[in-house]
Structures are given as C-alpha cells and as structure tokens.
TORNUDREN-113730 format. One line per 3 residues: number of its first residue (from 1); their letters; for each residue z, y, x of C-alpha. Coordinates in Angstrom, 2 decimals, decimal comma. Example, Ala and Ser with C-alpha at 12.3 -4.5 7.8 and 13.67 -1.06 7.14 Angstrom:
REM TORNUDREN-113730
1) as) 7,80 -4,50 12,30  7,14 -1,06 13,67
***
This chain:
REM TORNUDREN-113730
1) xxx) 0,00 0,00 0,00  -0,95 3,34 1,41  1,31 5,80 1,96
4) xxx) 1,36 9,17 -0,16  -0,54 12,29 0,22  2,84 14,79 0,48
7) xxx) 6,50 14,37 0,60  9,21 15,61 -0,63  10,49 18,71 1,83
10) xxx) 13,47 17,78 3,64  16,73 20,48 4,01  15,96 23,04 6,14
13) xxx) 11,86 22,72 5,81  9,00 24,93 5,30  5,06 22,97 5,13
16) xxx) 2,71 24,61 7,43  0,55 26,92 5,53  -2,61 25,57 7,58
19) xxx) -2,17 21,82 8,22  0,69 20,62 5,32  2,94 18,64 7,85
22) xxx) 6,82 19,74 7,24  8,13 22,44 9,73  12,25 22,13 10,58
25) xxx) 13,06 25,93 9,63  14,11 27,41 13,29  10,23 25,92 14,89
28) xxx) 8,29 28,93 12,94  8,32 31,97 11,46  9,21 32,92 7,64
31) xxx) 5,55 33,57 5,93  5,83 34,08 2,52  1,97 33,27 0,35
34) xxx) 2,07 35,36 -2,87  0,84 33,43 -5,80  -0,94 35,01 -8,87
37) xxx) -1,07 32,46 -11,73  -0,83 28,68 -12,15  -2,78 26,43 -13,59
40) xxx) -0,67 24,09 -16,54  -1,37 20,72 -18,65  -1,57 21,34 -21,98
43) xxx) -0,59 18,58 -24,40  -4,07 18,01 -25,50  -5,24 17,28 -21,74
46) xxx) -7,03 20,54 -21,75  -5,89 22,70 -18,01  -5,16 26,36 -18,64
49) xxx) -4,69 29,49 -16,07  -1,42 31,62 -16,93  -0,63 34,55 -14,88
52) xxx) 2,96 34,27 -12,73  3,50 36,09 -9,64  5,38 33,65 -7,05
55) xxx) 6,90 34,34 -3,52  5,97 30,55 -1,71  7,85 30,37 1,79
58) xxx) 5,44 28,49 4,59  5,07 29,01 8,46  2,80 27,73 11,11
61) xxx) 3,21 24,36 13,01  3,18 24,71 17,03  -0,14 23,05 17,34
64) xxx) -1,31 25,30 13,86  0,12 28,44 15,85  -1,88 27,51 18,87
67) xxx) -5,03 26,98 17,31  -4,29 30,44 16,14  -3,99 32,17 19,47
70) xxx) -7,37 30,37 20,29  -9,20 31,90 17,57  -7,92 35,08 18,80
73) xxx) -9,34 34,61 22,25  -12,49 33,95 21,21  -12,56 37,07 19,36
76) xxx) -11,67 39,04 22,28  -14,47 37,30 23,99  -16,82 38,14 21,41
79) xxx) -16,24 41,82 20,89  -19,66 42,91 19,47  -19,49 39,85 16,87
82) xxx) -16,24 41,41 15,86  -17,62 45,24 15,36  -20,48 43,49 13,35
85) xxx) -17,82 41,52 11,29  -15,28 44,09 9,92  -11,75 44,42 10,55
88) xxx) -9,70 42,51 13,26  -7,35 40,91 10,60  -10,39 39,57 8,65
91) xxx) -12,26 38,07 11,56  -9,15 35,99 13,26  -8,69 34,76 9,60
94) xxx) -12,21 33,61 9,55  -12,00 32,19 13,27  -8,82 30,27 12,13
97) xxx) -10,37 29,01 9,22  -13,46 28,04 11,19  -11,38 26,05 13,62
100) xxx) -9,19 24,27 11,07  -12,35 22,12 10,36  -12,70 20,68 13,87
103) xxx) -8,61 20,60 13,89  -9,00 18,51 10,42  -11,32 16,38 11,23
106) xxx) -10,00 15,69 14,90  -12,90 17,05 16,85  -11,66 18,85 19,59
109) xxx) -11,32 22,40 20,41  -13,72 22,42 23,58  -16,37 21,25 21,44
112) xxx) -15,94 24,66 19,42  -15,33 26,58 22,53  -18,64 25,45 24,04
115) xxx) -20,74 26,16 20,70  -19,47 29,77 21,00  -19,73 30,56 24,40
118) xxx) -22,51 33,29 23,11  -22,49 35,82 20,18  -25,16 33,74 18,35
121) xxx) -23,08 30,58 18,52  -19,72 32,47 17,47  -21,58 34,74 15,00
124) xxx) -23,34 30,45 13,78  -19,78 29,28 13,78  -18,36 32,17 11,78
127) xxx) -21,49 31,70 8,81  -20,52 28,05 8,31  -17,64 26,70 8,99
130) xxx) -14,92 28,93 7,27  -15,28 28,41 3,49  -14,92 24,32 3,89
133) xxx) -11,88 25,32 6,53  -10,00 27,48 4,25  -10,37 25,33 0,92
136) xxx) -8,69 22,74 3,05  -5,53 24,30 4,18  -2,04 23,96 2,52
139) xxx) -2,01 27,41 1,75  -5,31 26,79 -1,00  -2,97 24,54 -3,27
142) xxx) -0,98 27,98 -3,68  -3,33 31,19 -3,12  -3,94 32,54 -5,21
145) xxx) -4,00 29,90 -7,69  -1,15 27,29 -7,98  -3,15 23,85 -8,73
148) xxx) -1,71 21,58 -11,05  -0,82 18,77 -8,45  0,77 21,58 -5,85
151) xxx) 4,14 21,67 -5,93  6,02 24,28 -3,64  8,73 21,41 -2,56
154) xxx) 6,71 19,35 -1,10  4,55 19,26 2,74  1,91 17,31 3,56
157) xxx) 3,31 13,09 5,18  1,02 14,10 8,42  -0,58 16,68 9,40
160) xxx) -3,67 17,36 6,99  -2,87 14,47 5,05  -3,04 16,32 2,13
163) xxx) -7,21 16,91 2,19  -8,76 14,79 -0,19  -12,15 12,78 0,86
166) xxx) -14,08 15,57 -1,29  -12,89 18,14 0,86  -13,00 16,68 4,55
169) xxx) -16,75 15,87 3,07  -17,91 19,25 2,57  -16,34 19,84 5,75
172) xxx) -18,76 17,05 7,06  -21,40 19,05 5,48  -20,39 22,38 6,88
175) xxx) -20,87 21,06 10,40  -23,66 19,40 9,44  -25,06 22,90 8,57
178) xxx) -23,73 24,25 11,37  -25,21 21,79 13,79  -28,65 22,55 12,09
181) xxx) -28,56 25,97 13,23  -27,94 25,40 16,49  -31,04 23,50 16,88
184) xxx) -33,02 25,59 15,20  -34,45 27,26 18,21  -35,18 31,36 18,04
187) xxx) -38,87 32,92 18,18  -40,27 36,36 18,98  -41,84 37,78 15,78
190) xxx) -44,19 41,08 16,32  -44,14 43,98 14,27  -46,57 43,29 11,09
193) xxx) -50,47 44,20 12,28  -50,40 46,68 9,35  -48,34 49,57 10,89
196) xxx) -46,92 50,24 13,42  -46,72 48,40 16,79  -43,00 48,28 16,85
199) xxx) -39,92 49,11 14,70  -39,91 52,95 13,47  -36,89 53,52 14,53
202) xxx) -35,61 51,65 17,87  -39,16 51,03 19,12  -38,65 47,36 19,74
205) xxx) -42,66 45,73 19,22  -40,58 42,63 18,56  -37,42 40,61 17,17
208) xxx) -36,22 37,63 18,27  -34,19 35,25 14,93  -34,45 31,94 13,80
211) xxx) -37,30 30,01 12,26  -35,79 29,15 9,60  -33,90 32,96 9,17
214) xxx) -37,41 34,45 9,45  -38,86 31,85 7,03  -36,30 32,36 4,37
217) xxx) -35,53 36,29 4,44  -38,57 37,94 6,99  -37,97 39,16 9,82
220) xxx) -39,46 42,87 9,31  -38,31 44,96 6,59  -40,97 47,24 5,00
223) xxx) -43,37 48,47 4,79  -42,71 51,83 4,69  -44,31 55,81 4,63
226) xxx) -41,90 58,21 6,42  -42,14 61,43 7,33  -41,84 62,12 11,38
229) xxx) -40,63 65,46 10,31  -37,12 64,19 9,05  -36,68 61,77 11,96
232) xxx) -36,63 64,36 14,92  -40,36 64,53 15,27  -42,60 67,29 14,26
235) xxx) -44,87 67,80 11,46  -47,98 65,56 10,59  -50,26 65,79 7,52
238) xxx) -50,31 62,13 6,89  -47,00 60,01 6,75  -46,23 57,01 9,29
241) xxx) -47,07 53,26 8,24  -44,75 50,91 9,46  -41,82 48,35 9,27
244) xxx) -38,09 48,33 10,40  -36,66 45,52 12,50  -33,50 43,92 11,13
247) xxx) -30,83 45,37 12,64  -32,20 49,01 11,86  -32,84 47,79 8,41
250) xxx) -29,36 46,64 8,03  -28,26 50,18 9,09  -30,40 52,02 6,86
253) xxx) -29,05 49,70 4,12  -25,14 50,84 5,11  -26,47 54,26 4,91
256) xxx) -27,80 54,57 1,36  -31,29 53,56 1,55  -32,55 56,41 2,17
259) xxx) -34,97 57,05 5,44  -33,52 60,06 7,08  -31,51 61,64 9,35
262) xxx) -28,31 59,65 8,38  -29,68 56,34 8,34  -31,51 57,20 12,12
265) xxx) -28,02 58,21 13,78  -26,47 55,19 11,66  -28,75 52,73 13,45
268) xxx) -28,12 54,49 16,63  -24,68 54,30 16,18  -24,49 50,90 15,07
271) xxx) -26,43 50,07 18,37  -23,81 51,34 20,71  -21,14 49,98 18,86
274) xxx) -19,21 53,07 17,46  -17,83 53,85 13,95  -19,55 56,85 12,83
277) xxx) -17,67 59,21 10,54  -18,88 60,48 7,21  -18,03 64,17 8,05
280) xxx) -20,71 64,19 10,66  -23,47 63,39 9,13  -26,75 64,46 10,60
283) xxx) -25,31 66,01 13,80  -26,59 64,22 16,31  -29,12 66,87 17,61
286) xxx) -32,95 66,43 19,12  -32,55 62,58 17,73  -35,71 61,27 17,75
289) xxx) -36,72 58,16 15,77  -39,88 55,76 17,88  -42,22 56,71 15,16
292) xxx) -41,68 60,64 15,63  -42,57 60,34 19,48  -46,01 62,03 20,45
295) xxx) -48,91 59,47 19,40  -49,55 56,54 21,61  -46,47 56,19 22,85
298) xxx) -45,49 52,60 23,95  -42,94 50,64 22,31  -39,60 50,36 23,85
301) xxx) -39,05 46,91 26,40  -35,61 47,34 24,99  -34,06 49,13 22,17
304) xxx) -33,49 52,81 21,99  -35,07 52,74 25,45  -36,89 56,71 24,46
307) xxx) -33,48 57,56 24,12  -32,34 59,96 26,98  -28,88 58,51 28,76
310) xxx) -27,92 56,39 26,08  -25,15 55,59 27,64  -23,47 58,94 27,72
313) xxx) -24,68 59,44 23,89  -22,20 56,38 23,03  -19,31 57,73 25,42
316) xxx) -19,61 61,00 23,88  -19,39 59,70 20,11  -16,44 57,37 21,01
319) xx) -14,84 60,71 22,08  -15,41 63,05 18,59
***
C-alpha cells in the first residue's frame, strides 16, 4: 500500500511553501500566503467558490531556500533579461518558479545553469517553464484559491510528494517545449524588399529570431509611411516606405503607437537599457531616426550605429 500524498503537520511545523515537505519551526522563516476564497462541497456534489480572507503560515526548506538564492544569481547574471522583464521581485519569482520544475522532477540544477548561460537561453527558460513550476508548488493549494483537498494542517510526506501525475506531466510538457526551442536554431531575416533596406529607426538591414518565432508572428513589423520630418530629419515631399525591426516595434508599441518623436527616443532608450521618464518626453535633441538620414545612407552593421557617442547618450540619461 502506498503511502499518502500529505501528512498531518507535526508540533512546531510549518510545510514549505515551494516543495510541501514539513519544516521544524526554528529551520525557516515565518511567511505568511494570504488566501482570498475557498472552494466548498456542496451537498448536491456541485463545488462552489466563497470569498474568505485567510492568513496561511509556510516558510522555505534549506534546499527550497537555496534553489532560491540560485535563481537570484542567475538574474544578476542576466541583467538585460531582467530590464526586459519588469521588476526585480517579479523576475526571481519567475526564476524560482522556473527552477522548481527541474527541482520537482529531479533534474539537476547544472542542467538549468548550462541552458541559461546566454540571455536567449534564460530569456527560453523564463517563457516556458514557470506556469507548470508554480501550479506545482505547495503554495497553489492555498493562493489565492484554497482547493477543496488543501488543508492548512497538513505538509507534503516528502518533498513534492504532493504533485499529482497531471501536474509533474505538464511539467514534462513544459520542458518538452522548452527543449524545442532550444533546437530551433536562429536565422537572419532582411528587411522586406518593399521599403526600406533596413529598420526605420535603428538602421539594422537585418534581425536575427527563431524560425519558428518568425514563422508564427513575422519578424518585421509594418509596413509603414512616416514622415522624416518628425523623426529628426528634414522635410521631404513624399513620405518614407518601410518596416520596423522587433525590438523598435516593441518600443513604439510601449509608447502609444504612434510614430514620432516619443516612440524614436523610447526605442533608443530601451536600447541602452534606461527607464525613460514620462516628463521628458521628446527632449532628446538632434535625434535622428535611420530613415531621416540624407538618402543613400547605409544601414547600420549594428544598431543605433548613426548615433553619435552612444555611449555617453546612455550615461547621460542614467544621470537626469
């Protein structure tokens, strides 16, 4: 006869909010997982959600609180990855939760340190692996939904004992996904032969992506008709043909939309890695977008390359 799923918590025991497995109360420290609602068994079998705010006391197991720190020291090695990502807080969480699916399936951590040696790997990593990873910690019985078969008394018999077969296979899958990606080797795509020889705004004649990324989403955004006048160029009677590369389409998109001014220094900004603020719109002066430079310029080897001491524009931004 097998054994169960979870126990009963001992005197003196918190479960791990990552892998289940009871912590004796002076190995971690006190972290308390706010619950919203819960769901209940009705007497006609039927499952129903009722709101209840609950205060559920967990902490981390040594080897959880290890894998922790690791996630963290990726992130420092990654630092662009984590710019791109958001907030600090929010990318160890997704780190942690990418990890806890090699930690629950007993792969081990150099595997995952070698896949994200590079920001493409880490960035792969941090696309795939998370959802499955989080879904299977203890802390998913609880947050913000109390299941019906989670009970706050009880810790996992062994360390992720508690993930059912469902789970640890979409885990399976996740990797699976993951492991896809990897092989999916990366190809230069040219600007479209209908505008444009490179990206209107960085000047790059070409991206490098995926296969199957290109294949699914494109890997030029456009086309579109600006006016070199509003980018930092001077006036021409006819508007400019072209397409944006991803990256300066994914800045134009954080801007508004809207091709101007803003969305140029956003893309600039976004290049060199600095948080732009609102107040200064529009005040990066003499900015020239590709497009606006004299006709028959060449396209940039590298982006922003037309872009006098680039280096001192993103020292003097990180100083404003």
């Amino acid at each position: 006869m097998s054994s169960p799923l979870v126990r009963r918590l001992e005197p003196g025991e918190r479960p791990c909010r990552d892998c289940g497995v009871g912590v004796p109360d002076m190995q971690g420290p006190n972290e308390v997982m706010q619950s919203r609602a819960r769901q209940e068994l009705w007497k006609d079998g039927s499952v129903a959600i009722r709101d209840r705010d609950a205060e559920i006391e967990a902490t981390r197991c040594l080897r959880c609180f290890v894998r922790r720190q690791r996630a963290e020291q990726m992130i420092e090695s990654h630092p662009r990855v984590r710019k791109w990502l958001g907030s600090r807080v929010y990318v160890v969480a997704l780190a942690n939760a990418a990890l806890c699916v090699f930690d629950a399936l007993e792969m081990p951590f150099t595997r995952a340190e070698q896949m994200a040696e590079t920001d493409r790997g880490f960035r792969q990593m941090l696309e795939f692996l998370p959802a499955s990873g989080s879904r299977g910690c203890w802390a998913s019985r609880f947050v913000p939904l109390q299941l019906l078969d989670a009970d706050p008394t009880t810790c996992g018999v062994t360390r992720w004992s508690h993930v059912t077969e469902r789970q640890k296979q979409a885990m399976r899958d996740a990797f699976g996904l993951l492991l896809g990606a990897v092989m999916d080797g990366e190809e230069a795509f040219p600007a479209p032969s209908d505008g444009e020889p490179a990206c209107l705004f960085c000047g790059v004649p070409e991206v490098r992506m995926l296969r199957s990324q290109a294949l699914a989403q494109g890997a030029w955004t456009g086309p579109f008709d600006v006016q070199t006048r509003t980018l930092g160029g001077s006036f021409r009677p006819e508007a400019t043909h072209g397409f944006l590369c991803p990256s300066c389409a994914g800045s134009v998109e954080k801007a508004g939309g809207a091709i101007g001014a803003y969305a140029l220094e956003t893309a600039l900004t976004d290049f060199v890695g600095v948080a732009m603020n609102p107040a200064l719109e529009a005040q990066i002066v003499g900015l020239p977008a590709w497009c606006a430079l004299p006709l028959g310029t060449q396209p940039n080897s590298k982006p922003w390359q037309h872009v006098p001491d680039l280096e001192s524009v993103g020292d003097l931004l990180r100083s404003v």
